[in-house]
C-alpha positions as CSV (number, residue, x, y, z in Angstrom):
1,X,36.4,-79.7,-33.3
2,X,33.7,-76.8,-34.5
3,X,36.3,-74.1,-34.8
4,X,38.2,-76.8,-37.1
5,X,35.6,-77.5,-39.4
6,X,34.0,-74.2,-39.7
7,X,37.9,-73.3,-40.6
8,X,37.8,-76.3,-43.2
9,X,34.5,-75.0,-44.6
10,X,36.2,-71.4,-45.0
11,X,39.2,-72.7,-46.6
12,X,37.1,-75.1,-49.4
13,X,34.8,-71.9,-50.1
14,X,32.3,-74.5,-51.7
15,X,29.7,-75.8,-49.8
16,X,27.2,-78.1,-51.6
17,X,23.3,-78.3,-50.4
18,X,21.6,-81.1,-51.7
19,X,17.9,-80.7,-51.7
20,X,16.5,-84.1,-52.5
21,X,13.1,-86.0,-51.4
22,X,14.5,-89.1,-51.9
23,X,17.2,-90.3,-49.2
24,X,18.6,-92.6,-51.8
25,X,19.2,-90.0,-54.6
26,X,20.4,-87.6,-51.9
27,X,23.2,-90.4,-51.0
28,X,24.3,-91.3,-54.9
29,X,24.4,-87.0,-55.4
30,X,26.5,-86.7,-51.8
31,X,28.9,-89.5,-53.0
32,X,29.6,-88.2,-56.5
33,X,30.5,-84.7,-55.0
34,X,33.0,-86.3,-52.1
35,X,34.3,-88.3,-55.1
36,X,34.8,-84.9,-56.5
37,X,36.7,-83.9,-53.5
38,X,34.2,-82.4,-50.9
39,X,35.5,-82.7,-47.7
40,X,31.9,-81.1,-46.0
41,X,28.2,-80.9,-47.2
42,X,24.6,-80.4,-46.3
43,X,21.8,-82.7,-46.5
44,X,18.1,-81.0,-46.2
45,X,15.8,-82.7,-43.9
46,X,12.8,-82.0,-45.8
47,X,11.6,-85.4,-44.0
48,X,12.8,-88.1,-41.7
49,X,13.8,-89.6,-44.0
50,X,16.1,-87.5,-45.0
51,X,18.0,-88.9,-41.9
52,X,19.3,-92.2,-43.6
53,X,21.2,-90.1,-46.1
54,X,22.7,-87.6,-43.3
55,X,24.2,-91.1,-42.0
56,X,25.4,-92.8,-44.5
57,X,27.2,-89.9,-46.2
58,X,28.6,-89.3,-42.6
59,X,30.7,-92.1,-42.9
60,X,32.8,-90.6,-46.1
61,X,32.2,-86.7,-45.4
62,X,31.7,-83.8,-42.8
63,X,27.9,-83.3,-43.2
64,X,25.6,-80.7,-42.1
65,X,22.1,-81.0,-41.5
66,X,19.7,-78.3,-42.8
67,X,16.8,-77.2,-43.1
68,X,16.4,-77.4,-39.1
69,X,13.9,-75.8,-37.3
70,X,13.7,-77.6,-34.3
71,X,16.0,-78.7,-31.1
72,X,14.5,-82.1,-31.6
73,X,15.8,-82.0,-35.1
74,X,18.5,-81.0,-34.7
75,X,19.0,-83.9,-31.9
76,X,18.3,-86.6,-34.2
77,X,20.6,-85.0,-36.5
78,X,23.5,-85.2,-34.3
79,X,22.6,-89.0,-33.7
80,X,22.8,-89.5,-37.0
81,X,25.9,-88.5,-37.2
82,X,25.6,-85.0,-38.3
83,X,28.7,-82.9,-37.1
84,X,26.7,-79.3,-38.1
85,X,23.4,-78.5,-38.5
86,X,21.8,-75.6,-40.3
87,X,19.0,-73.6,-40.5
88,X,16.6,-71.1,-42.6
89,X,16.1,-68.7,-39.3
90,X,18.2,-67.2,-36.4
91,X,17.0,-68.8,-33.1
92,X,18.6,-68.8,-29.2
93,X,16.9,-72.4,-29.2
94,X,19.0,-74.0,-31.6
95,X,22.3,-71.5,-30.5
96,X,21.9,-73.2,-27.2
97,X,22.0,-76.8,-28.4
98,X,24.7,-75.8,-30.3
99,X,27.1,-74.4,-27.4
100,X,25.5,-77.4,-25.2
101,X,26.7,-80.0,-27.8
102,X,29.5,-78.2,-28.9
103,X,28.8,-78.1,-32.4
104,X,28.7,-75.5,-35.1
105,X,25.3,-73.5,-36.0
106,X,25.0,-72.2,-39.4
107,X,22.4,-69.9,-38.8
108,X,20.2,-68.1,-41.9
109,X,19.5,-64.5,-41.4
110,X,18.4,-62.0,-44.8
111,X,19.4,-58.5,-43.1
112,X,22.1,-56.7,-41.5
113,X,20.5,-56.5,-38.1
114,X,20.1,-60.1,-37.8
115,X,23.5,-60.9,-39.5
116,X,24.7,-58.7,-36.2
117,X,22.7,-60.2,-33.9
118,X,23.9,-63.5,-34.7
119,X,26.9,-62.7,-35.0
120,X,27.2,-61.3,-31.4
121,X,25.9,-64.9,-30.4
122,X,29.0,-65.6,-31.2
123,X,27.5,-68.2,-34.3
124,X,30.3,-68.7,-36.1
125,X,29.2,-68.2,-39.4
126,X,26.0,-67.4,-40.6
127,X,23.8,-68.0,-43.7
128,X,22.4,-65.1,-45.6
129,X,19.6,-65.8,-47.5
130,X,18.1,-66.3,-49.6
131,X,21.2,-63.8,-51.2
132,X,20.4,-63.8,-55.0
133,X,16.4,-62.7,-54.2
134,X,18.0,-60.2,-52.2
135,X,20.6,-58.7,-54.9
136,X,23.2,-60.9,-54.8
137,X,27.0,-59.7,-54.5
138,X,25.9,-56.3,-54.5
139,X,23.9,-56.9,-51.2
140,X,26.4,-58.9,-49.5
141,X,28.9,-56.6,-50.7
142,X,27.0,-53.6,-49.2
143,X,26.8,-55.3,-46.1
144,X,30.4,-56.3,-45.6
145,X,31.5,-53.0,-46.5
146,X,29.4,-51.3,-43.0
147,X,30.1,-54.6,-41.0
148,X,33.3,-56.1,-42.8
149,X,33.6,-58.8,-39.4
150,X,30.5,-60.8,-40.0
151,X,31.4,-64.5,-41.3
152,X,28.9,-64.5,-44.1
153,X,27.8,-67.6,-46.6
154,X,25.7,-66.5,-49.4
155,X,23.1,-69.0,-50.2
156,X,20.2,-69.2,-52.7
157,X,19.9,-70.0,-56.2
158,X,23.5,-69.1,-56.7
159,X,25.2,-70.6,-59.8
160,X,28.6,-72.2,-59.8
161,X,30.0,-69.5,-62.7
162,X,29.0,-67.0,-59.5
163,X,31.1,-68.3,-57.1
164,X,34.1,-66.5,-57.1
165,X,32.3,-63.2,-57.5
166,X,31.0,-64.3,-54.4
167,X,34.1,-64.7,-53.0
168,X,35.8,-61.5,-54.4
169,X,33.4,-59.5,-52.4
170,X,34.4,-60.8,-49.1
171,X,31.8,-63.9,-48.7
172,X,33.4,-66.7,-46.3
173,X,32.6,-69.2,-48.2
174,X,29.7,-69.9,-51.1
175,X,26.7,-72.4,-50.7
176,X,25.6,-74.2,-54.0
177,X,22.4,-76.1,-54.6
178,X,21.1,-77.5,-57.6
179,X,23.2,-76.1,-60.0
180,X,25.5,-78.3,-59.0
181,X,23.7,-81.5,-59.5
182,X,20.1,-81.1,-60.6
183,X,20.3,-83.0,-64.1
184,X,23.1,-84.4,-64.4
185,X,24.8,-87.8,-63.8
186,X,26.8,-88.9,-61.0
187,X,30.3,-88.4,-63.4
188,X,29.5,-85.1,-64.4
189,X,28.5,-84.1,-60.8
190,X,31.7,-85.2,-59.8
191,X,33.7,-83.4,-62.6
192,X,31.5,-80.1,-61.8
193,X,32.6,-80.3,-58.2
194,X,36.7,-81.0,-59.2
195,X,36.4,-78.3,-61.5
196,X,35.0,-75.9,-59.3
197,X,37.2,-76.5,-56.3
198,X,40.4,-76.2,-59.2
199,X,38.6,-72.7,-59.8
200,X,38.4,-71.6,-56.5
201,X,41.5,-73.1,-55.4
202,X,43.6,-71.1,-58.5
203,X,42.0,-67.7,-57.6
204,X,42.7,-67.8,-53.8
205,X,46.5,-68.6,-54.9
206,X,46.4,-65.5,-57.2
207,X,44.8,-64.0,-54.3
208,X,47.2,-64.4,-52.3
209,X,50.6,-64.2,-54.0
């Protein structure tokens, strides 16, 4: 089951965060993107209850919970019915859960060295971030062209016309916030997400033919 949806999240490309305070708007966003056709996304537990969302999108998506910190967290995740969780830092703590529960870690690391370390932890795929701060493709590209293994996701104020360079340059898959959703109604979130996923889905073709 992990190594399937990790390979799902690698063969969408797009992974949506939503970042909301509200569980409710967090819900009506998370539904217009799966109408969109996300199969997986990530709901931030900024607070508890940021849980309510994490289950009731779990009944129509894949969803990851981010934003954790803690074992505990990540524990009332899981009974939520998270099938990932997520998390800002690189810690054995939330690795072990992981292997004990048998689900997938996205762990966040913002240099090389931890990228590595992680990556001999055998996390599956790991968040860098926050990438755009950091340089963008140019750093992710740098890194990938010493260490050209690692499973990287380039997250962090990265804009949906940046995806694909994203991709070009050897990232896994691309996580989306805001720009996604921030401002607009649940149609047009749903028409930025089909559009998107048509984007990415016509390059990777061209890609590979």
């Amino acid at each position: 089951m992990s190594e399937n949806l990790i390979e799902l999240l690698t063969q969408e490309k797009l992974y949506p965060i939503i970042r909301c305070s509200d569980p409710d708007e967090a819900i009506e966003v998370g539904r217009a993107m799966i109408k969109g056709g996300v199969k997986i996304l990530e709901v931030n537990i900024e607070s508890t209850e940021l849980y309510k969302a994490v289950q009731e999108l779990s009944k129509e998506a894949y969803v990851c919970a981010g934003s954790i910190i803690t074992s505990l967290q990540a524990q009332m995740a899981l009974d939520c019915g998270a099938v990932m969780f997520s998390s800002p830092i690189f810690q054995m703590s939330l690795v072990k859960i992981s292997k004990n529960k048998r689900v997938p870690f996205i762990a966040g690391v913002s240099t090389a060295n931890e990228a590595y370390s992680a990556w001999k932890s055998r996390v599956p795929l790991t968040k860098l971030f926050p990438t755009t701060a950091l340089g963008g493709v140019a750093y992710i590209t740098d890194i990938l062209r010493q260490m050209p293994f690692l499973n990287l996701m380039p997250t962090g104020n990265i804009k949906l016309d940046e995806v694909i360079g994203y991709i070009k340059a050897g990232a896994k898959c691309v996580g989306v916030g805001r720009d996604l959703y921030a401002d607009f109604t649940p149609a047009e979130i749903t028409e930025r997400v089909k559009y998107t996923l048509s984007d990415i889905k016509d390059f990777t073709s061209w890609k590979n033919n």
